[in-house]
Every structure is written in structure tokens, then in C-alpha cells.
N, C-alpha and C positions, 0 to 999 in steps of 0.2 A: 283504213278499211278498203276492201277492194270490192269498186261499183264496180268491175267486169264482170264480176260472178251476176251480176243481176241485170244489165242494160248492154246495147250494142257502144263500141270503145268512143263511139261522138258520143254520145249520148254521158256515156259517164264523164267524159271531159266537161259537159255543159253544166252536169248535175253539181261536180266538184267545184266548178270553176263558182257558180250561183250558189255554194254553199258558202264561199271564201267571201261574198259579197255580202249576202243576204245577212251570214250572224257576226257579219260584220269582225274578220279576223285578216291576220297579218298575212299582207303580199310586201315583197320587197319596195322598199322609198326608201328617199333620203328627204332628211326635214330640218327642223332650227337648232341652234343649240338652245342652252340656258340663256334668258335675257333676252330672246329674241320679243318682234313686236306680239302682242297679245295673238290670239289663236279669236279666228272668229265665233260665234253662237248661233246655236235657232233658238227663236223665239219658240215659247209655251205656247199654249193654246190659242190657236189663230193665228200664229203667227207663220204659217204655211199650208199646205196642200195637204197634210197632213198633220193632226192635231194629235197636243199630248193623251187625249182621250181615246183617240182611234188607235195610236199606237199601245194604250194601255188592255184596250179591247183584244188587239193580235195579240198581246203578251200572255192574256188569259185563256184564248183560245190554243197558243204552243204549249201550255203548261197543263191543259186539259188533255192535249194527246200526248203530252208524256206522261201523264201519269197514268193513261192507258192502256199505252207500251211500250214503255222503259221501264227496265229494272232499276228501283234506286235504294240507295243504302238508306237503312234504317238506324244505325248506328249512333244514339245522341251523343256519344262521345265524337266521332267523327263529323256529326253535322257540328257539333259546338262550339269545335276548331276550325270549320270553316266560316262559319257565322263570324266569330270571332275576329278573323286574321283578314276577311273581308270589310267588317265594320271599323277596323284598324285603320284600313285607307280611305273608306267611304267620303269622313272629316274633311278630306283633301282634294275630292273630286268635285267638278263643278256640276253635282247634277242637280236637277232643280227641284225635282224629291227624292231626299235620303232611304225612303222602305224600299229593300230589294224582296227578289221571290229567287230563294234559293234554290238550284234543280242537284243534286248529287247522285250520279249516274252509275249502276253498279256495273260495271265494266273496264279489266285492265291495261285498255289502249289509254293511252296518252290523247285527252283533247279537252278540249273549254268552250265555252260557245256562248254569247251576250243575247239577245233578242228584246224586239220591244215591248215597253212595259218595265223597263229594270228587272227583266228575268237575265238570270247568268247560271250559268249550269258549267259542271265538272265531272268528269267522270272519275272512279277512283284512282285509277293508273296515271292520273297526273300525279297524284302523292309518290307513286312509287317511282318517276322517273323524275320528280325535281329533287334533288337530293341533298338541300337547304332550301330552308326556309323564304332566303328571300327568292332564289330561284320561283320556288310556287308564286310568292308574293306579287313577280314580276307576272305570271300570265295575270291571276286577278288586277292587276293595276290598269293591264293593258285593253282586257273588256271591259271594266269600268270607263276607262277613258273613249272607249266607241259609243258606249251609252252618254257621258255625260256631253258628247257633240251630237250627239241626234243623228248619228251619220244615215240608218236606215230612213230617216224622215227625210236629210237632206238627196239621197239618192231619188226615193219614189219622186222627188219634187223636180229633180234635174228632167228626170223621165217623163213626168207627167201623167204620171201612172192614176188615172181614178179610180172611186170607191178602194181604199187600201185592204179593206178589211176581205175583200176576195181574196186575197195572196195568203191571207190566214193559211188556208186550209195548206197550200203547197209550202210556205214556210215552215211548219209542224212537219209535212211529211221528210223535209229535206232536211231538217234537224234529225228526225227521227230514224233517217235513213244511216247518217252520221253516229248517234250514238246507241244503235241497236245490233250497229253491223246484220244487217237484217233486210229484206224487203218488204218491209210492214210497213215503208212509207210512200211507198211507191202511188199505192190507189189516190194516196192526195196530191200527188205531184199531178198525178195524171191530167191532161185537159184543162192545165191551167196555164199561166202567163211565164213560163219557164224558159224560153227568150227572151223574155222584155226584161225578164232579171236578170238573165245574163247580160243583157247591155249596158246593165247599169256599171258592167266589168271598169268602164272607159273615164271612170268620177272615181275609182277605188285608191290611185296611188295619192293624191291628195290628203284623204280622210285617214290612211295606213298613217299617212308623214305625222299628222294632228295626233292619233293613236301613240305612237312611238312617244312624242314627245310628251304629251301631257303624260301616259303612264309615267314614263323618268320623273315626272314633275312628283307626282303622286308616292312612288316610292318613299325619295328622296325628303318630302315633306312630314311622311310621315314616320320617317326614321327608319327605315329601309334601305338597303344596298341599291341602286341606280345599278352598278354591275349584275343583280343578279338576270335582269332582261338577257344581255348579249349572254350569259351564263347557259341559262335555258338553251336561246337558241344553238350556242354548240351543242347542247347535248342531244337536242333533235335532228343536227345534222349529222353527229355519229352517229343517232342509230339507223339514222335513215339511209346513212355509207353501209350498217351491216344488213339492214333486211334489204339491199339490191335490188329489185324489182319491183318488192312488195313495198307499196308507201307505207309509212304507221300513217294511223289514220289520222293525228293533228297536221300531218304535214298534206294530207289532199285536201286539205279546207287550210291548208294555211302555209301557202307554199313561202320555202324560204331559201335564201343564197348567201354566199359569203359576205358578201355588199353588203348583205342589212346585217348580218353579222359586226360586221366590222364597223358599220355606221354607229348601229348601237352601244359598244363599248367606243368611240371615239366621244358619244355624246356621254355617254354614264362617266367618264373619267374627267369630263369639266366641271362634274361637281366637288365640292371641298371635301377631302380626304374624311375619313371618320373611322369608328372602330362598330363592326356589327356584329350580334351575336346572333344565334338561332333561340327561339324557346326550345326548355325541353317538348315543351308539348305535341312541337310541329313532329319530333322523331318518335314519340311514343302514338299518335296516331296514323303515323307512315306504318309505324312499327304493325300494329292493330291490321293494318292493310295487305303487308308484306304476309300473314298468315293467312288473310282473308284468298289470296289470289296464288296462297301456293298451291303447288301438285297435288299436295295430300298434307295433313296435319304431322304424319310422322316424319315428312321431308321438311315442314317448317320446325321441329323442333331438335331434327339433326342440325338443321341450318342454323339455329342461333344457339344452340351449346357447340358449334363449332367456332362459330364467329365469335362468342366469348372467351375464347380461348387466348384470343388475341383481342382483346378489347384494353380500350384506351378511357381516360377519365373522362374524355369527352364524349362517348358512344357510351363507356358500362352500364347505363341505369337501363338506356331504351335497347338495350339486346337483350336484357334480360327481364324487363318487360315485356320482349316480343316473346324472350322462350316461356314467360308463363303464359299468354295468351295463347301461345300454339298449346300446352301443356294443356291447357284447358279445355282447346279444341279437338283434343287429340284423346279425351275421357278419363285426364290425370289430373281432377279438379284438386287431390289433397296435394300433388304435387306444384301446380300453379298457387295454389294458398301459401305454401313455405317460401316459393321466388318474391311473391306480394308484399309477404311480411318483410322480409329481408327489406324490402325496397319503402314499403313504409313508414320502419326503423330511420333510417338515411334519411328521409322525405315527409316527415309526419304533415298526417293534412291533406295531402294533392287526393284530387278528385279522381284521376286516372287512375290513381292507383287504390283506393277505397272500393270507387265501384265494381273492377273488375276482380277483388277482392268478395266482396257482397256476390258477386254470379259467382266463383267459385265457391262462397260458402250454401250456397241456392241448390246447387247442382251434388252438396252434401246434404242437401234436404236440413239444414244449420237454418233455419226461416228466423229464426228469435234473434239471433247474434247479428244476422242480414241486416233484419229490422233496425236493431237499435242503434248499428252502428251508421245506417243511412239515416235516422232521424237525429245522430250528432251533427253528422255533415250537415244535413239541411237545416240546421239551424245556427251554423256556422257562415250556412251559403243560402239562404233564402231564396225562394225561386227555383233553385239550380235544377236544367233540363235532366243530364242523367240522371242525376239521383232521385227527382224525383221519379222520374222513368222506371229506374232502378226498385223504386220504392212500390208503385204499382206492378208491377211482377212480382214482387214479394209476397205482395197480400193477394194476390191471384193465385200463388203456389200454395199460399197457406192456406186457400179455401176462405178467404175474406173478401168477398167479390165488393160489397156495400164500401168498404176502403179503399177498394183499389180504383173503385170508379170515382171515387172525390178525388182521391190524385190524380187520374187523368182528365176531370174536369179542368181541371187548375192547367192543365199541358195544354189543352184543346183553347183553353181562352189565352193564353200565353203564344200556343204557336197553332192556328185554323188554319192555317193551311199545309201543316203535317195528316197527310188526309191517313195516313195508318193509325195516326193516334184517335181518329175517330171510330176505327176500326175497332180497335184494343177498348174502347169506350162501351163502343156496343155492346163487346162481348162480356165486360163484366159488367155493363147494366144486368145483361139475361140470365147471367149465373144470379145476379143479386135478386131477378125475378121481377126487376123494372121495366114492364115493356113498354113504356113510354117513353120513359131513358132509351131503350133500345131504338127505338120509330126516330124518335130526334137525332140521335149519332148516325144511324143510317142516313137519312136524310142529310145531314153535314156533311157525308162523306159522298153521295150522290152528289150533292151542288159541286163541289170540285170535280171529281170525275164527267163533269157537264151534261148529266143526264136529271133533268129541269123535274120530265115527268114521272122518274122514281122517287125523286124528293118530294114532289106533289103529294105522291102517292100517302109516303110514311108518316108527311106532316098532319093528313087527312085522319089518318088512323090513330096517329097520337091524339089529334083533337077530339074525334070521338068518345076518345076513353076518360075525358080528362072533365067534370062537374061544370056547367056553367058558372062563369064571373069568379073563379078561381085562379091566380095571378099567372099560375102556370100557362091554364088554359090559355090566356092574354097573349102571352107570349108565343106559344105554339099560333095562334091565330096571327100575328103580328107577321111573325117569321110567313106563315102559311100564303099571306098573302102578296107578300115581295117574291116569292118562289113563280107564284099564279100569272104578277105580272110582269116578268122575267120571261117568264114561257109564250107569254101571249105576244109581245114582242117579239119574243124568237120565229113563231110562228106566223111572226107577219113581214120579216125579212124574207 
């Protein structure tokens, strides 16, 4: 991204330079190899100037102003694989709790960003420019590894920085700034401690060295390519050799040089040789992305019956999963059916390929065939986020709003803090003519968007409606009340 468009050229230096600190991302170091002495710790709560709880506080306050203003993908096939290939390395990291808060950012720059609280955020353009698997695998190892050293706690505590949870407001804007390409984060930066975080520049090549290595550890542990790190980084520095002037925007928050370059692949090559594959899955949700971020649907489905043309055994499935997805996108939903089938012949079973199967038969007004064939899968795959996803659209298009809201019950208690599935809740509570359903999903989706006294509000009105000493009511009153002193607190800060 380019701050020039938005601030005078110091100023963007500072912003950049305090973005590279604050979400805690790679500046050039050099650090241990494999075997070296242990890497040090911070202590949990109390164990410094900043407590795992205050750090969990800013985490929920940055998550609350992206989800205010940032676009983000709504895709459960896309969030599933990231979820996924995230909890792949989790096992391996030394964090001291495993729940993360996943951010997936709809925007096709290239960047990643950690924050505290175990929020880790992506925008979709990392899929399109890491181009394997482990490559991707190496940025998540490598913000996992800044969370699981506390480096933000260890920084404010070099500084001395009190009350942490002021910086909230400027760390959100300065993410926000990052992944919005935008000045919409500008008002929080404002008149806040925006020097004092840049000083903390002078503590950064240390905790990079710690980063670097524990990611390799990470990879490599969990059966991962250790090369795909130095991987990444060349290809951020080719593209950053062709846009000249213009940084891509991972690389102003995450400046990088031959040196770590080459550090990296010296250390990734001390590990014992091995053989790695990609999943197909990593390339059929790249794939999913590549149409997502093309020019127009009719240039993404030239582009992959072109690129079939010449496809290999190891690309043919995911090109032509990508042409039926553009196929689809492009208002050829009988002709994405026939690519599907084809691919689900080969592939009996894959979830990618059912569900996007199921939206092209959706998009035939096919509701019956949709139906049945997602309620094979999910009982194949219990649980499973698309399909049920998948499954409540179904009975939305068919006019079954009372089904469609019990399946997004079940998504909402599986994943609260997907605040659109509270959305999608609402709306088929009100078709079903539940407005109490409706006041509660709203209300859900106010508490994440951090607006205390609209959830007050809805919980209030659901109470209303709802008979004395009736279990519902209980509940609504229960929930009504944690909302009440949430606020009163807020109101006394």
C-alpha cells in the first residue's frame, strides 16, 4: 500500500515503519540454527507489564474495528482451509492457548498480520502469490511464532509503555490502515502514542531472529517444507524488483533484503532432507481466489481453459476447478455442473467439489438434488462448515427459512464469532416470522461489532416478548445481563 497517497513522506515512514513493529512482522535478522540454546519465554499473566488478559482485551478491540472496516471473505470453503492449515501448525507452536481468531481479509495485496489476543489475519492475495502450499504455510508459521513469544508484550515492557490497552485504539487503526488500503484508519491513529511505538523499532531485530527460527521449527515439525520461508521471501522480492516504486503492501510492513533471504534458506537447508507434497486443497482454494480477484469472470474462464490446454497431472484437477468456478461466476452454472461432475467422477467424495457442485445446481433453481446431495455429505462429514453453510442457503432459496435457521444455529454455536453467520441467522429467523430469533442474532452480531448498547437494546426486546419463567426467557435475561455489565464497565473506563 502506498501511505503517501494519505500522510506527508515522514509520517508514512513512521506509520510503516510502527506497523512492521506493532503486528509484529519480519525486518531482516540473523539468528540460531536448529539445536541451538532454547529461545526465551514471557510469562502468562503477571508475568509482566502487560498481562495475557490485557493483551486479549487489544486483540478484541483490533477485531472489532475490522470487522467494521474491512472487507472479509465470507467463503467457508476458504475460511476452512485456512482454519485448517493453521491448526496444522498450531500443535507445534509454543503458545500458551491454542484458540485463535481468525481475520481473512478480502483484498488482493499480498500481507498477514498477528496481533494480540491470538488474532492472525490474511488477506486473500497471499493465496494468490504463494504458490505452494508450504510457501503460504511459511507466512502462518511465522506470525504464529511472534504470538507464541509475546513479542508485543515483550516490546510495551522494554518501553514501559502504561495502561496498554490505550494503544488499542491506534493499533486497529494502523492494521486497518494496512489492510484496507484506505484512510479509514487514520482517526485512531490520531493523537495517540505513535512515536513511542516507533521506538520500540530498536528491540525488533531480536524478536525477528526468535520469529524466523521458531517459524523453521514450526514448519518442519509439523511436516512442512522449512524451505518454503526463504521460498516466500523471493517471490516477494521479485515482485517488489517489478512494482519499482510502488511497495506491495506486505513488504511496507515487512521490510525484507537478500541477507534474510539467504539466512533463511541457509537455516531451512539444516533440516534432514524429506519429500513434501502440497494438498490438493491448498490449489483448488487459490484456485476459488484466482477468480475471485480476476478482471471480469469472462477473463477468468478464458484464463483457465487456456491454461488447460497445457495442464499437467499435477495442476489438471485444480484448473479445471478453477474454470468451473469462473463458469459459474460468469452465469454458466449448467456449464460448471458438467466441469464438477467430471471432477467428481476422478474424486468421489471431496467437499470442494460437492459444494460448489450444490451452488451450481442452487443457481438451477435444482433445490431437491442440492438438498439431498448435502445431506449425504453431512452425514459423511458431520459438523462440516460448507456444507452446512451450503445447506442453509438451500432451504432459504427454497422458501424454508424455519430449516435454514436450525442449520445456522448449529454454525453460530460452532463458529460465534463469524459475525455474518449471525446475520444469515437473523434473516432467516424473520422470514420464519421469529422475532425473537431475530432480537438474539442481532444482538450476537452487535456484541462482536462492539456496539454494547445495540445488543442491550435487542436483548431487551426479545425479553419482552418472551412469558415469564419460561427457559428461553432465562436465557435471554442471563445473556441480557452480561451485555448490561459489559457496558457499565465500558462506561466507566
Amino acid at each position: 500500500m502506498n501511505h503517501r497517497l494519505f500522510f506527508p513522506k515522514s509520517l508514512a515512514r513512521v506509520l510503516c515503519a510502527s506497523l512492521a513493529c506493532v503486528l509484529l512482522v519480519a525486518t531482516p535478522a540473523s539468528g540460531q540454527s536448529p539445536g541451538e540454546a532454547p529461545l526465551p519465554s514471557i510469562g502468562g499473566v503477571g508475568g509482566g507489564l502487560i498481562s495475557e488478559q490485557q493483551e486479549n482485551d487489544i486483540g478484541r478491540q483490533v477485531m472489532i474495528s475490522i470487522r467494521r472496516s474491512a472487507d472479509q471473505i465470507e467463503d467457508p470453503l476458504v475460511y476452512s482451509y485456512l482454519s485448517a492449515i493453521t491448526y496444522r501448525l498450531v500443535p507445534f507452536t509454543p503458545l500458551e492457548s491454542p484458540d485463535l481468531t481468525l481475520a481473512l481479509i478480502d483484498s488482493p495485496a499480498i500481507n498477514a498480520f498477528a496481533v494480540p489476543g491470538n488474532i492472525v489475519g490474511v488477506n486473500g492475495g497471499l493465496f494468490l502469490n504463494a504458490e505452494t502450499e508450504q510457501q503460504f504455510a511459511s507466512v502462518m508459521a511465522h506470525e504464529l511464532a511472534h504470538l507464541s513469544q509475546r513479542h508485543f508484550a515483550r516490546r510495551l515492557e522494554q518501553q514501559k509503555m502504561s495502561a496498554p490497552l490505550q494503544i488499542a485504539g491506534m493499533l486497529a487503526g494502523i492494521v486497518l490502515t494496512a489492510v484496507t488500503q484506505s484512510d479509514i484508519g487514520i482517526a485512531a491513529i490520531a493523537g495517540t502514542q505513535a512515536m513511542a511505538v516507533q521506538n520500540m523499532l530498536a528491540y525488533s531485530r531480536s524478536h525477528e531472529q526468535e520469529a524466523d527460527r521458531v517459524g523453521l521449527e514450526i514448519l518442519a515439525n509439523a511436516g512442512l517444507d522449512p524451505e518454503g520461508m526463504p521460498e516466500m521471501f523471493q517471490i516477494m522480492m521479485r515482485q517488489n524488483r517489478l512494482q519499482g516504486n510502488q511497495v506491495p503492501e506486505y513488504l511496507s510492513t515487512h521490510p525484507l533484503t537478500q541477507s534474510r533471504v539467504s539466512d533463511t534458506m541457509s537455516r531451512a537447508k539444516q533440516y534432514p532432507e524429506s519429500s513434501y507434497e502440497d494438498s490438493l486443497e491448498y490449489h483448488l482454494v487459490r484456485a476459488r481466489l484466482q477468480v475471485r480477484y480476476a478482471r471480469s469472470a469472462d477473463v477468468a474462464v478464458n484464463t483457465f481453459r487456456s491454461d488447460l490446454e497445457q495442464a499437467t497431472p499435477e495442476n489438471g484437477s485444480s484448473l479445471q476447478y478453477g474454470l468451473a468456478v469462473a463458469l459459474l461466476r460468469n452465469s454458466q452454472p449448467a456449464e460448471a455442473e458438467t466441469e464438477l461432475r467430471k471432477l467428481l467422477d476422478r474424486n468421489p467424495g471431496r467437499i470442494t467439489y460437492l459444494v460448489t457442485l450444490a451452488e451450481a445446481l442452487v443457481e438451477q433453481e435444482q433445490y431437491q438434488e442440492a438438498r439431498q446431495m448435502m445431506l449425504t455429505a453431512l452425514e459423511k462429514n458431520p459438523g462440516n462448515y460448507p456444507i452446512t453453510e451450503k445447506l442453509a442457503t438451500i432451504e432459504i432459496k427454497a422458501g424454508n427459512a424455519e430449516k435454514a435457521a436450525e442449520r445456522l444455529k448449529q454454525l453460530t454455536r460452532q463458529l460465534p464469532g463469524r459475525e455474518h453467520l449471525w446475520l444469515q441467522l437473523a434473516e432467516a429467523e424473520g422470514m420464519a416470522r421469529n422475532i425473537v430469533g431475530v432480537h438474539r442474532a442481532r444482538a450476537e452480531y452487535n456484541i462482536l461489532m462492539g456496539d454494547l448498547e445495540a445488543a442491550e437494546r435487542q436483548l431487551r426486546q426479545a425479553q419482552e416478548k418472551l412469558p415469564p419463567g419460561t427457559p428461553t426467557r432465562q436465557v435471554v435475561t442471563e445473556r441480557l445481563s452480561q451485555v448490561s455489565t459489559a457496558l457499565a464497565n465500558k462506561r466507566k473506563s
